[in-house]
C-alpha positions in Angstrom: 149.5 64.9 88.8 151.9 67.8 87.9 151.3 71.4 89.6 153.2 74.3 88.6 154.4 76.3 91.3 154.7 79.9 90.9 157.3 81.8 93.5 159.1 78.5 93.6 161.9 80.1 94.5 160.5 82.0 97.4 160.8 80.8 101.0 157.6 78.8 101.2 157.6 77.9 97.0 161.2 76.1 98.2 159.3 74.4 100.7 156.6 73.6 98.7 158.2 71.7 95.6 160.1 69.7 97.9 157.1 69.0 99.9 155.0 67.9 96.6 158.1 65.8 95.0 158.0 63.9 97.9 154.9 63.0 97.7 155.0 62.0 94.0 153.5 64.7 92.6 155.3 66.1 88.8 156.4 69.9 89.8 156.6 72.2 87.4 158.2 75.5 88.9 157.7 79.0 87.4 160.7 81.1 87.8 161.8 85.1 86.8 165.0 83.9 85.7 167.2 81.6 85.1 169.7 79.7 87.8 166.1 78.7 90.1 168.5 75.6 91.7 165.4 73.0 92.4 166.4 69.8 91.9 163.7 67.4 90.6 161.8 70.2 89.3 161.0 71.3 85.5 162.1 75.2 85.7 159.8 77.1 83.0 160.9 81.1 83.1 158.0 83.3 83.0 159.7 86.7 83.8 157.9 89.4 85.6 154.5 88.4 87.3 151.8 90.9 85.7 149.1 91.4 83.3 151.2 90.4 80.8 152.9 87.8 81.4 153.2 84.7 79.2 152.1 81.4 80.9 151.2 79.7 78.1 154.5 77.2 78.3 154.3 77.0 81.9 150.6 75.7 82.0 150.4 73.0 79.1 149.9 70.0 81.0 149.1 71.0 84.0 146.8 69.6 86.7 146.6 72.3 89.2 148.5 75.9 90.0 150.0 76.9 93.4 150.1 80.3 93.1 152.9 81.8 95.7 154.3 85.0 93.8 153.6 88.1 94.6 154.9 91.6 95.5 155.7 91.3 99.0 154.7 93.6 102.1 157.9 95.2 102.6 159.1 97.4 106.0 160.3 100.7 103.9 158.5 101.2 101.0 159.9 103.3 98.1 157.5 103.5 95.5 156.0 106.7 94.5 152.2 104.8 94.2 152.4 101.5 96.5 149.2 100.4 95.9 148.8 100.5 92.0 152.3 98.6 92.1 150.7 95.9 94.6 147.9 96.0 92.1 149.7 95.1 88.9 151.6 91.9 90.6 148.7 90.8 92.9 145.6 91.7 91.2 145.9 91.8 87.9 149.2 89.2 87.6 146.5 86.3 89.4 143.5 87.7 87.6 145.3 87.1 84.1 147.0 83.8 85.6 143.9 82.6 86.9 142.4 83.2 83.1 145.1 81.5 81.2 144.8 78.4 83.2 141.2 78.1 83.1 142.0 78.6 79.2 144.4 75.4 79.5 142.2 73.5 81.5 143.7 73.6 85.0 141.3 72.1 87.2 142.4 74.5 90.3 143.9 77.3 91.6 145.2 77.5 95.1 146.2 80.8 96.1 148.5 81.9 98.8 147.0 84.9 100.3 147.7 86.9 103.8 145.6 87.1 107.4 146.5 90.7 106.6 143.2 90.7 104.5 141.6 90.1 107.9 143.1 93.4 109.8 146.2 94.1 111.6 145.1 93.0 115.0 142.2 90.9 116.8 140.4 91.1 120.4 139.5 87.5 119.5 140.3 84.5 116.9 139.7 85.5 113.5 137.6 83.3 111.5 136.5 83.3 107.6 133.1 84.3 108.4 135.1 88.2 109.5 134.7 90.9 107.3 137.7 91.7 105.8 139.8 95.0 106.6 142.7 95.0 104.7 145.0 98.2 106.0 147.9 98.5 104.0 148.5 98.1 100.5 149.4 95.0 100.4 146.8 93.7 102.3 144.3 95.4 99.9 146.5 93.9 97.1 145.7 90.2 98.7 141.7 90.5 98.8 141.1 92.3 95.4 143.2 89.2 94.2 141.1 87.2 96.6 138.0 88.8 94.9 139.6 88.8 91.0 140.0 85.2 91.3 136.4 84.4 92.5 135.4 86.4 89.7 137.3 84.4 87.6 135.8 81.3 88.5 132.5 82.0 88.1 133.2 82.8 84.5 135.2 80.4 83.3 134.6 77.0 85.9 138.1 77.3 87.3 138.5 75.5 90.8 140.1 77.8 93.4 141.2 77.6 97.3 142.3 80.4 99.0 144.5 80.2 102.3 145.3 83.2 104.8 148.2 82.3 106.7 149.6 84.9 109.6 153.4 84.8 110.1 155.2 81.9 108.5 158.2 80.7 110.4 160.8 78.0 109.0 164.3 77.6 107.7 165.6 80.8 105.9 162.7 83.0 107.4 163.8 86.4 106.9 162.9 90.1 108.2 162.0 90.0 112.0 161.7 86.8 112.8 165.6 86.3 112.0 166.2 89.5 113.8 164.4 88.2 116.9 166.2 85.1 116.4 169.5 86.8 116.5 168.6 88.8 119.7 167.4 86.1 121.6 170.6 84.3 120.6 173.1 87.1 121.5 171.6 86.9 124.8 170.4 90.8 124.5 167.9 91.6 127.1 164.8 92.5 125.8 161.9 94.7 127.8 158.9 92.6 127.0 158.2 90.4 130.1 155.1 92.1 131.0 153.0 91.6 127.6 150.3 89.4 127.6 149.0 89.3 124.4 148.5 86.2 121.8 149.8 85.7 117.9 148.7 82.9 115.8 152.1 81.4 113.4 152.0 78.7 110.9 155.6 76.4 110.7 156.7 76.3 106.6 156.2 72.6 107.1 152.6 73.3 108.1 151.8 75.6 105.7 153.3 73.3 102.6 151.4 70.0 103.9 147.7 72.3 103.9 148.4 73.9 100.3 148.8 69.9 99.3 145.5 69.5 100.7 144.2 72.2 98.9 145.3 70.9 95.8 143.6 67.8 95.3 140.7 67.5 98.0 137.4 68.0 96.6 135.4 69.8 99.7 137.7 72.9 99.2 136.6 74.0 96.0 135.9 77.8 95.7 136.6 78.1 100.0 138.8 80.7 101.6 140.3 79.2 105.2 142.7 80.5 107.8 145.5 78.2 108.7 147.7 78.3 111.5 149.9 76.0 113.7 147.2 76.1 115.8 149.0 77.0 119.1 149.2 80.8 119.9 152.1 82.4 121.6 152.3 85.5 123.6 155.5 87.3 122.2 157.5 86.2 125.6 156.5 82.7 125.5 158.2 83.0 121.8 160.9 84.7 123.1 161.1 81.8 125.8 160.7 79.1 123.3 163.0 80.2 120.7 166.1 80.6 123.7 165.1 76.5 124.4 165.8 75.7 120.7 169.1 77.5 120.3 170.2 76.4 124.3 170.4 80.3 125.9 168.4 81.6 128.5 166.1 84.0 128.1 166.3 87.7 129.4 163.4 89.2 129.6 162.8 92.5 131.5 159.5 93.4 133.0 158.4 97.0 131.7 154.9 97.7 131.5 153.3 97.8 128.5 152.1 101.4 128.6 155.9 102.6 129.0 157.0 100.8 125.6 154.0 102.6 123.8 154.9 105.8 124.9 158.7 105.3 124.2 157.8 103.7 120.8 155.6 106.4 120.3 158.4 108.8 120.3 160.7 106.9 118.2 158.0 106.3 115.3 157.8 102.6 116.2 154.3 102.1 116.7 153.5 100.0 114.2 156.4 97.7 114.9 156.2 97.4 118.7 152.4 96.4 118.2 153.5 93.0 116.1 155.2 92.0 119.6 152.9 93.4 122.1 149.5 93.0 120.6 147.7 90.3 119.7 146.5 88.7 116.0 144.8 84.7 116.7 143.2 83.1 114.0 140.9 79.7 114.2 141.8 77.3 111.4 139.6 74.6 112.4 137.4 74.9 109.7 139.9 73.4 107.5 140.7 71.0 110.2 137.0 69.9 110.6 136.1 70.1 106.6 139.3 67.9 105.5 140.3 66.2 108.7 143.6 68.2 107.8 146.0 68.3 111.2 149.4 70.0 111.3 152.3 67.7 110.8 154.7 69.5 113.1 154.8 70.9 116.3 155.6 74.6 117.0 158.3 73.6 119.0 159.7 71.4 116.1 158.8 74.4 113.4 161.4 76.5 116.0 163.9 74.1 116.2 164.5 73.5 112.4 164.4 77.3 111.9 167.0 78.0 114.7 169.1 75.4 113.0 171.4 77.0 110.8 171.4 80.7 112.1 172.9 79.8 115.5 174.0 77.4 117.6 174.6 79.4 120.9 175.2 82.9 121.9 176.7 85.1 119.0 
């Protein structure tokens, strides 16, 4: 079976080849440019990921699509219209993928989409059943795409999956999950003893394994699901797990809650003090119960490999 890949050279589309060459499958990976460096993949270069782009090399031949690329959610945003932007890379790049590879007789489409399409925040698990409420650009981006492709399918036949993963951990993770990484390592004490809240995460290696599911199994045609590790952390327990994997002790300070609100309030940090003190759960066991799909790895595995290679002890 050969898949082609798209974002192969992303953090997760890394992960993914590897994951599918292992298990015998032909990977075909779409890359901007050239110099991708994935061994025992065929690299096709597709450019810029739009409404115009030209997939018609990259999809000869192929069985399914894993499509991973898109314009990310990014912390300082400089564009003068965000969303249209979003749009053209997200929307109208996987409506007009989603089109060509019905047109070269792809079976299916799996598409990597965001919990973000959910909301920000949750009182309780999120479940597909939720009505969506995408907040930022982004997230709108991810459920018009999520909505472009179903359209797309019942036009043409096309096969799609859709999963929503929240925060995904692994080696070479990047933004804040490094930077917490680093923090915990350095041994810098950190004011969040006292929050009690609960995030969902989903391990690289946990994530790969369900988008191979996806591919091939025939009760997940045309289904959106949620998948997660399946164990939900408060931010300290994290903090607390992540200090076991690189060897350091924790330091956590007990501040209350309300006094980091009003201090991030003042700095113009709210929106980044509530990823670490509220909470964001998710139930993936409908993909659990309709496959019989189970996580490979442990959290406390998925923390271990992504410690490994950033540090190995304070500094």
């Amino acid at each position: 079976m050969r898949v082609l890949v798209t974002g192969a050279n992303g953090f997760v589309g890394r992960a993914l080849c590897q994951h599918l060459l292992q298990r015998g499958f032909s990977v075909r990976a779409a890359i901007r440019r050239a110099g991708g460096g994935l061994p025992g993949c065929e690299e096709v270069i597709v450019g810029e990921i739009g409404p115009d782009t030209d997939w018609h090399r990259a999809l000869g031949g192929v069985d399914a699509v894993a499509h991973l690329a898109a314009r990310v959610h990014v912390m300082h945003e400089t564009s003068v219209d965000a969303l249209a932007d979003f749009r053209r890379v997200n929307v109208q790049g996987t409506a007009y993928l989603a089109r060509a590879a019905a047109a070269a007789e792809v079976k299916r489409l799996v598409f990597l989409s965001s919990v973000k399409v959910n909301g920000e925040a949750s009182a309780r698990p999120l479940t597909e059943a939720d009505v969506p409420c995408p907040e930022d650009a982004y997230a709108i981006s991810k459920w018009e795409a999520e909505q472009a492709l179903a359209q797309v399918a019942r036009e043409t036949g096309l096969e799609y999956a859709i999963l929503r993963p929240p925060l995904v951990y692994g080696p070479g993770v990047k933004a804040n999950f490094l930077r917490l990484i680093q923090v915990v390592a350095r041994g810098v004490p950190l004011p969040l003893g006292c929050v009690q809240n609960l995030r969902s995460l989903v391990y690289v290696g946990n994530l790969v394994d369900a988008i191979g599911v996806c591919l091939t199994h025939p009760v997940l045609a045309n289904r959106t699901y949620l998948v997660s590790d399946g164990e939900d952390l408060s931010t300290p327990q994290l903090v607390r797990r992540l200090a076991a994997a690189i060897g350091v002790s924790p330091r956590l300070w007990p501040v209350p809650v309300a006094w980091l609100r009003l201090a991030a309030g003042v700095a113009g940090q709210r929106a980044a003090l509530g990823r670490l003190v509220g909470s964001l759960q998710i139930d993936s066991t409908a993909l659990r119960r309709d496959t019989g799909w189970q996580p490979p790895f442990s959290v406390d595995h998925g923390l271990a490999q992504t410690v490994r290679g950033v540090c190995t002890g304070p500094g």
